[in-house]
C-alpha positions as CSV (number, residue, x, y, z in Angstrom):
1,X,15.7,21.8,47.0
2,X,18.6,20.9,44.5
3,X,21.5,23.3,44.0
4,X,24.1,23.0,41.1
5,X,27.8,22.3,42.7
6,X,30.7,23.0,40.8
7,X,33.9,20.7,41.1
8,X,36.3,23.4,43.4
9,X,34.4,23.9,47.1
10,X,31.1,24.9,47.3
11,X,29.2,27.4,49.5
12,X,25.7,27.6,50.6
13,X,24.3,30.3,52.6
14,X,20.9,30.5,54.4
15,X,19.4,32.8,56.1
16,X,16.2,31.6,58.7
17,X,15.6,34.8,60.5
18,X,17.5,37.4,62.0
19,X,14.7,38.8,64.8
20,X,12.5,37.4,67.3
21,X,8.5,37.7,66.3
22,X,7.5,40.0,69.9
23,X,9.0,40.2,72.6
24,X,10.7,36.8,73.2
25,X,13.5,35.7,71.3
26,X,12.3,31.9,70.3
27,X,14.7,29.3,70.5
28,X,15.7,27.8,66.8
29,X,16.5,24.7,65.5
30,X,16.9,23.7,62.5
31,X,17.7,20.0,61.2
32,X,18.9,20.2,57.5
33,X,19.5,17.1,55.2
34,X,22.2,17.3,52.6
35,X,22.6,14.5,49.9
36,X,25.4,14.7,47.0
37,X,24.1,13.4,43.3
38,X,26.3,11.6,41.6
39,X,27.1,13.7,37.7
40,X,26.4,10.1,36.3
41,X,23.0,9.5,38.1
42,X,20.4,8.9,35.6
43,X,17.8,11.2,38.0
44,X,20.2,13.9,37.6
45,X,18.1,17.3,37.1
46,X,18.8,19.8,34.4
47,X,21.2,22.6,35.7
48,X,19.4,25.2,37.1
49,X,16.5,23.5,38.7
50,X,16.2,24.2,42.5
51,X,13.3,21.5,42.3
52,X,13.2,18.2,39.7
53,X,10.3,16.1,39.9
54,X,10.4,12.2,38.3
55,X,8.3,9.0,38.3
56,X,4.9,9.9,38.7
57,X,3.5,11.9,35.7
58,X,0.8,14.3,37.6
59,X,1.4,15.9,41.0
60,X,1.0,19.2,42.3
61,X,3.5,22.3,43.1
62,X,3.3,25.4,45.5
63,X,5.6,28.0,45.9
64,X,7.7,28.6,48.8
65,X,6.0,29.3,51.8
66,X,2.3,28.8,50.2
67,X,1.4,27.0,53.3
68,X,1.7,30.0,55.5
69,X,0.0,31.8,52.5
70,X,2.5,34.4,52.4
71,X,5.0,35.1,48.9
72,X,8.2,35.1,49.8
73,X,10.6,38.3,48.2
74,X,13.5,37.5,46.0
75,X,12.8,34.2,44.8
76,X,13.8,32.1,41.4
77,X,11.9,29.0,42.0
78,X,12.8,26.7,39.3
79,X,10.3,24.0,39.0
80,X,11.3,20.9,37.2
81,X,9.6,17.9,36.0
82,X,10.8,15.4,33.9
83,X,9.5,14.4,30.4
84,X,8.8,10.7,31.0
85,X,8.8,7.8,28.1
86,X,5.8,8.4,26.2
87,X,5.0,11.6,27.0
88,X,5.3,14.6,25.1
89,X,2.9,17.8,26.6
90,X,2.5,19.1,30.0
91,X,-0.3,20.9,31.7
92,X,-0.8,23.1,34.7
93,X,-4.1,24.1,36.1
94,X,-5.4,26.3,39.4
95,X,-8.2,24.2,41.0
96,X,-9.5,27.6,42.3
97,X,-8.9,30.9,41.8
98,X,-7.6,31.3,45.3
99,X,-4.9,29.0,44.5
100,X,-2.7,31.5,42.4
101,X,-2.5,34.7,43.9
102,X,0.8,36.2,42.6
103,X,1.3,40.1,43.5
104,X,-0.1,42.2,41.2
105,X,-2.2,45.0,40.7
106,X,-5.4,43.8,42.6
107,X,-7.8,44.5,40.3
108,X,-7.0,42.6,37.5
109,X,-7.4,38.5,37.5
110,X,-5.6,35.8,36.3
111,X,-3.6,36.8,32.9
112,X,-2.3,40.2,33.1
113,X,-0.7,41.3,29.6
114,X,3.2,41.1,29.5
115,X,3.9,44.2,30.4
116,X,2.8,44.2,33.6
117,X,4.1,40.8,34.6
118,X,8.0,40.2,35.1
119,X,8.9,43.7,34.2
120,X,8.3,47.0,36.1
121,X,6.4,48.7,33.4
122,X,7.0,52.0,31.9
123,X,5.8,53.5,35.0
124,X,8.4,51.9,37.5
125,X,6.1,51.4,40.3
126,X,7.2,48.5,40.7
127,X,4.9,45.8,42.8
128,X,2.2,47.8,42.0
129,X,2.0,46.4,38.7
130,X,2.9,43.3,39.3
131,X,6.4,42.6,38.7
132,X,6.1,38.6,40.4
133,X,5.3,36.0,38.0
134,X,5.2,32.6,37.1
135,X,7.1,31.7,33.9
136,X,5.4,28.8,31.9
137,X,7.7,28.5,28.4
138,X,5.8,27.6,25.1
139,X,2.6,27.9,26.6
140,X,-0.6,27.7,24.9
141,X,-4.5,26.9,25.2
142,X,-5.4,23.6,26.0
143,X,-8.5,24.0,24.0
144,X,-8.5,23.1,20.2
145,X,-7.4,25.0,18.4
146,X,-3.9,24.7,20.6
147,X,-3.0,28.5,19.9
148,X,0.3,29.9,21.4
149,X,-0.6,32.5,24.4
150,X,0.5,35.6,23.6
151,X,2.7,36.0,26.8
152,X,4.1,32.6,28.2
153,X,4.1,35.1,32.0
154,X,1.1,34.9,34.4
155,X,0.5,36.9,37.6
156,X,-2.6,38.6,39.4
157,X,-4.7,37.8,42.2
158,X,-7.1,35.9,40.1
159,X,-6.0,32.4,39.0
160,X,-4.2,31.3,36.3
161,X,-5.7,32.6,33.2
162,X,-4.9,32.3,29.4
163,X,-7.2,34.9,28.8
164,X,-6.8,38.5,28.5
165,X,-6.5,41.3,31.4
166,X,-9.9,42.0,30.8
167,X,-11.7,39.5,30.6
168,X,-11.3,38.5,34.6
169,X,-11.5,34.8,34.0
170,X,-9.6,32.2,36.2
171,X,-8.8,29.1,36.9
172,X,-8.0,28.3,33.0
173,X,-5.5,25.6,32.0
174,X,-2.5,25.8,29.7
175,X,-0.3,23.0,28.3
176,X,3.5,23.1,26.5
177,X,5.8,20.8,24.6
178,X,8.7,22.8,25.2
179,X,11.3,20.6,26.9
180,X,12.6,20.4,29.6
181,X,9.2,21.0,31.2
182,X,9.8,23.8,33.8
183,X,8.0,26.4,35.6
184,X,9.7,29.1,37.2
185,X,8.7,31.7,39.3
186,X,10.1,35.5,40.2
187,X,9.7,37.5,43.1
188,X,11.2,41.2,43.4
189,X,12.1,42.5,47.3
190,X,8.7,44.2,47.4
191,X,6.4,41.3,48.7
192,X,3.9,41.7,50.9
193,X,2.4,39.9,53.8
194,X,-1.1,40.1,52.0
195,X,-3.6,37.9,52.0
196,X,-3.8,37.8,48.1
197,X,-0.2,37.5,48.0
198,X,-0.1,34.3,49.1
199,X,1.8,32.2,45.8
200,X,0.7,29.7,43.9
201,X,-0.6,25.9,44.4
202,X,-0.7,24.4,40.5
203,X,-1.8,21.2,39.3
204,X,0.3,19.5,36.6
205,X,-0.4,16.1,34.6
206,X,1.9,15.4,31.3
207,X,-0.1,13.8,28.7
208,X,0.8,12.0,25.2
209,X,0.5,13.5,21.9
């Protein structure tokens, strides 16, 4: 994870857990590894990126915690991958529908309209409509012809989706030329430890134009 540092002192905070799980306290340790980047180093991420990936131009990215399949609350996960020589267009993909499950009301799939992803809504409830989402700027159809989507903000418990709310189709793949390629993802406090709510594991691959 990369963290911008300004030139006076610096301070990072973390915060692994304040209460024992039952009735035992567990022991913690915890064995973090801290490496300044030079301001001159060519592999230098754009400010703002808490991750910057470089060299290989396909990979795959998961949200915080997707291993224990469980979306963390309060996050701005700033994905970053650099646009390498040649290359001009990235594209990110859900291999399943089970791979993006971003919290949201449950019964709509993949690509729920704008309104009900990285906003409360008119109503206010909150999680309920799906305030999480994942951020994809400039997207648009990888299908010809390459039309803009109408909201570059994904969420549901469906798979990403270019479609619309109701057509309940996952798994679909969008691509953008907007630089720097980026993906970002918001979380309000009102996550929950539900299955469906488990994150996001993408695919991306850049390609040339």
């Amino acid at each position: 994870m990369y963290a911008d540092a300004s030139s006076s002192c610096n301070q990072l905070n973390f915060q692994l857990g304040n209460a024992g799980v039952g009735t035992t306290i567990p022991t913690r340790q915890w064995n973090i590894k801290i490496t300044q980047i030079s301001c001159y180093d060519t592999n230098l991420p754009p400010s703002g990126c808490t991750q910057y990936f470089y060299g290989p131009t396909s990979g795959t990215l998961y949200s915080f915690n997707y291993a224990n399949s469980v979306e963390l609350a309060n996050q701005n996960q700033n994905i970053c991958m650099r646009r390498e020589r040649g290359y001009c267009k990235i594209c990110f993909s859900a291999t399943a529908t089970a791979d993006f499950q971003i919290s949201g009301k449950a019964s709509l799939k993949g690509f729920i309209a704008g309104s009900k992803c990285c906003a409360y809504g008119k109503s206010g409830k909150g999680s309920t409509s799906g305030y999480d989402c994942v951020i994809i700027p400039g997207a648009m159809k990888i299908t010809s012809p390459n039309l803009p989507v109408n909201n570059q903000a994904f969420c549901g418990a469906g798979g990403l989706a270019y479609s619309t709310a109701t057509s309940k189709t996952g798994g679909k793949t969008v691509c953008t030329t907007q630089t720097p390629f980026q993906l970002n993802f918001l979380s309000d406090a009102f996550s929950y430890a539900i299955a469906r709510y488990k994150g996001f594991k993408l695919v991306y691959w850049e390609t040339t134009c």
